[in-house]
C-alpha positions, -999 to +999 in steps of 0.1 A: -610+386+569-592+359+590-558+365+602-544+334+586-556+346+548-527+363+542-501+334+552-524+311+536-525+330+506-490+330+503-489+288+509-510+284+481-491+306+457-462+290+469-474+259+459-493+263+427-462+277+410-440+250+419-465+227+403-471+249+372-445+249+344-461+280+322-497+298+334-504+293+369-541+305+381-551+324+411-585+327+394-600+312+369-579+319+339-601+309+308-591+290+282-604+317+259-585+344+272-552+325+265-564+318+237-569+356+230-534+363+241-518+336+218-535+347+188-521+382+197-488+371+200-482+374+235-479+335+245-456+307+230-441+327+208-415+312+189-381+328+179-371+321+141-337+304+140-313+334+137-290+319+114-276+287+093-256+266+119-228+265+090-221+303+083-219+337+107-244+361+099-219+387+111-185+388+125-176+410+158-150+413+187-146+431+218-126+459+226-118+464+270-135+441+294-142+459+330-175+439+334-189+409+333-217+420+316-197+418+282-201+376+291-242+381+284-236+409+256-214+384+237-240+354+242-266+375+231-247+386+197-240+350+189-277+338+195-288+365+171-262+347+145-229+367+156-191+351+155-172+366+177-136+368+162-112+383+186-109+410+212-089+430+234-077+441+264-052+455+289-056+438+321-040+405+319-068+389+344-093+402+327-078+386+290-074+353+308-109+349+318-124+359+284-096+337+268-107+306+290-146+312+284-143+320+246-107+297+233-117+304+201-113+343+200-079+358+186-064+385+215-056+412+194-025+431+200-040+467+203-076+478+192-062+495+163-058+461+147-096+452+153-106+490+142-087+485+109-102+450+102-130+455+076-143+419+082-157+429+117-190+449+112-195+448+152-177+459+184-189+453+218-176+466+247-177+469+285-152+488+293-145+515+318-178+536+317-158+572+312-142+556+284-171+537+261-185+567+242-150+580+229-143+544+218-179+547+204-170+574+182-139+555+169-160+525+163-186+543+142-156+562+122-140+529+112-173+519+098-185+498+124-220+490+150-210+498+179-232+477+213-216+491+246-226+479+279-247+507+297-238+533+310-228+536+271-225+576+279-219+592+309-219+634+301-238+654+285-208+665+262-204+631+253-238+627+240-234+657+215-210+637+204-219+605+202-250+622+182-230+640+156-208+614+150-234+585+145-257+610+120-226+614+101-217+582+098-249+561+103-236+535+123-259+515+150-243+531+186-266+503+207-268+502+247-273+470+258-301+477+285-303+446+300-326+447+323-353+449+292-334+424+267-318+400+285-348+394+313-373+372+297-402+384+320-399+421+311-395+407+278-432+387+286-444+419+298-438+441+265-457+414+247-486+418+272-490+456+267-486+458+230-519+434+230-535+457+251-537+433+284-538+459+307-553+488+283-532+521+282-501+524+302-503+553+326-471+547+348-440+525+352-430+524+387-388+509+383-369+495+412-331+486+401-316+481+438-278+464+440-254+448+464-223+464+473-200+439+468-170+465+482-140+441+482-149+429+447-151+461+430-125+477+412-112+517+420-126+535+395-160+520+404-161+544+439-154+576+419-184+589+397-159+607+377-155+571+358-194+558+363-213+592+358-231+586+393-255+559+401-283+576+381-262+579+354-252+544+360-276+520+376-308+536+368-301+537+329-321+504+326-355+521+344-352+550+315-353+526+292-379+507+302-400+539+313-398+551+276-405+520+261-435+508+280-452+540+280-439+548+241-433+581+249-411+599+225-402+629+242-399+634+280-384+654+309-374+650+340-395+664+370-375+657+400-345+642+410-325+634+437-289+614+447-269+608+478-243+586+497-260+584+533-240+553+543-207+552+527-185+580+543-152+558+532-163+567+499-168+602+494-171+603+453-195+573+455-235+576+455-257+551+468-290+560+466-310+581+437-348+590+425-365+600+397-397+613+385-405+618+348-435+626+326-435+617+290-460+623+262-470+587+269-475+585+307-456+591+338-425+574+355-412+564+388-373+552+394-355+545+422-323+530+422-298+518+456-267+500+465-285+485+494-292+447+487-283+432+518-265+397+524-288+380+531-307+379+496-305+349+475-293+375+446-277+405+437-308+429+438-348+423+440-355+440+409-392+452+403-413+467+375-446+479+379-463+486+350-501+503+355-528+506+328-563+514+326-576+482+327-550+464+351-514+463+358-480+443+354-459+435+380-426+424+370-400+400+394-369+406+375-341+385+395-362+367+428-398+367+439-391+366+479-422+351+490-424+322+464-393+314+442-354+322+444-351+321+413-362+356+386-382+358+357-419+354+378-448+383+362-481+387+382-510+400+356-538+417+370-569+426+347-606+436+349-617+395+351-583+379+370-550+377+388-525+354+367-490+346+373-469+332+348-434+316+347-415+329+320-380+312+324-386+298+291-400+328+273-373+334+242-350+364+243-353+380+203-326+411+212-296+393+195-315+386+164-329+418+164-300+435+168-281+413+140-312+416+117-304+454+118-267+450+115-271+430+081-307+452+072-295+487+082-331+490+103-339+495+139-359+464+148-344+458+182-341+495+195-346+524+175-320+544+178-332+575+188-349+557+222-312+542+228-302+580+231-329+596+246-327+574+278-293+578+284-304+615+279-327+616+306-304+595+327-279+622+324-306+652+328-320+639+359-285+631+374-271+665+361-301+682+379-305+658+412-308+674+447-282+663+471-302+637+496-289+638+536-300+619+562 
């Protein structure tokens, strides 16, 4: 082989993609084989419209606001045919940024006035992670779906809990796992595997790697008294994904390990964690890091490998670093080719899912018993990790 194949390589993916506004070929992708994928419901799928443009199919609000991910929970909700109604809470810089994005929202004066409002069916929150299962539980009590940013749990005592509580009163308690719902590639990729592109899946390899950030981040964020630690945290998305690609139903964790090896000025934080599982439908892989350096055209090069018998998936969540800046980029590799394709405008069902089960009382978008059984895990392998020094 030449020593210019590899750079050339790379040139020519470079340049295919930028011409290609779908399917781009390495090799011959046949016409048949999209075809085979289309009829299986993998390509062009549509989304149904979620609801009459005149009336709400539901009516939420939002109760404490201590991330931004509440911004792509709430946009998600209101795709799927959601009105948000109002919202609160405490800091006043926090209420003035959802008050300039969303006008139309009432700021309640405590949650107890959005708890006792039986025209809300939904609550989302984001707030501190500590405190999102025990407003859970008061969510489901007043009758209400409850869809918390992750981590939506962050002890194992909360998780009895949360399970009592939501038998008894048969309320949705929803994470909102992003990284799966709200990334249209990954989204491309569960498509893929349910029509059996890449046979059975044996392992998901998932890297969720972040940047720091450290001025931008609030207190409570250095202590994993409030976060549950970073496996707990961060890696609550690769559980997810690990039990959905593989459908595994039950699972355990094998090994685990944590550690902060290069942030002595915070001594409660962790910045690095691993994780190997086995599950009665293949085998799993995480890793998870506040490492993303500066220099990055994002917050964090999130990967997902997914391997099968007959092929494998690699997922770009957020850039692909040799060809784009951009995320949603998944590279399919089967018995006849190597395909990429672009799946920035691949739809993202989740909201209507989610609403559809709100209004239907069924588990379309996540059943509930995965929702709890990888935060579970999350909190087994974190629980059980190995203190990592270098």
């Amino acid at each position: 082989m030449g020593k210019n194949n590899g750079s050339d390589r790379r040139q020519f993916i470079k340049h295919t993609a930028a011409a290609a506004t779908g399917i781009t070929l390495f090799s011959s992708f046949s016409k048949k084989t999209i075809e085979e994928l289309s009829n299986a419901g993998t390509l062009d799928k549509p989304l149904t419209p979620a609801m009459n443009s005149q009336e709400p199919r539901i009516k939420f609000s939002v109760i404490n606001i201590n991330h931004s991910h509440i911004y792509g929970m709430v946009e998600a909700v209101t795709r799927g045919g959601g009105q948000l109604v109002s919202f609160y809470a405490k800091e006043p810089d926090l209420v003035a940024a959802f008050q300039k994005r969303y006008p139309e929202a009432k700021l309640a004066k405590d949650k107890k006035e959005i708890l006792d409002d039986k025209s809300i069916q939904v609550v989302l929150s984001s707030g501190i992670p500590v405190e999102r299962a025990p407003l859970g539980l008061e969510v489901m009590k007043a009758g209400k779906d409850y869809l918390v940013d992750k981590p939506g749990i962050t002890s194992l005592e909360q998780l009895a809990q949360v399970r009592k509580v939501q038998k008894e009163t048969r309320r949705i308690y929803s994470i909102m796992y992003s990284e799966r719902f709200e990334n249209r590639a990954t989204v491309k990729a569960g498509e893929l595997v349910k029509a059996g592109a890449i046979g059975k899946v044996v392992q998901t390899i998932g890297m969720g790697p972040h940047r720091m950030s450290a001025p931008t981040r609030p207190e409570w964020f250095f202590d994993k008294k409030y976060f549950g630690g970073i496996i707990t945290d961060i890696a609550s998305h690769q559980f997810d994904q690990f039990l959905f690609f593989t459908g595994s139903t039950q699972a355990s964790v094998v090994a685990s390990q944590v550690g902060n090896v290069h942030h002595p000025q915070y001594p409660k934080f962790e910045d690095f964690g691993d994780v190997m599982l086995k599950g009665n439908g293949g085998a799993g892989y995480i890793r998870v890091d506040w490492f993303t350096p500066d220099g990055l055209k994002t917050w964090g090069d999130g990967r997902l490998t997914i391997l099968g018998t007959d092929g494998f998936i690699e997922v770009r969540k957020n850039i692909d670093i040799a060809n784009h800046d951009n995320g949603n980029h998944l590279y399919l590799v089967t018995q006849k080719e190597t395909t990429y394709i672009d799946c920035n405008k691949e739809p993202l069902p989740f909201g209507q899912q989610f609403v559809d089960d709100v209004v239907n009382r069924t588990e379309t978008a996540m059943p509930q018993e995965h929702c709890l059984l990888a935060t579970e895990l999350a909190l087994k392998a974190q629980k059980q990790a190995q203190l990592l020094k270098i």
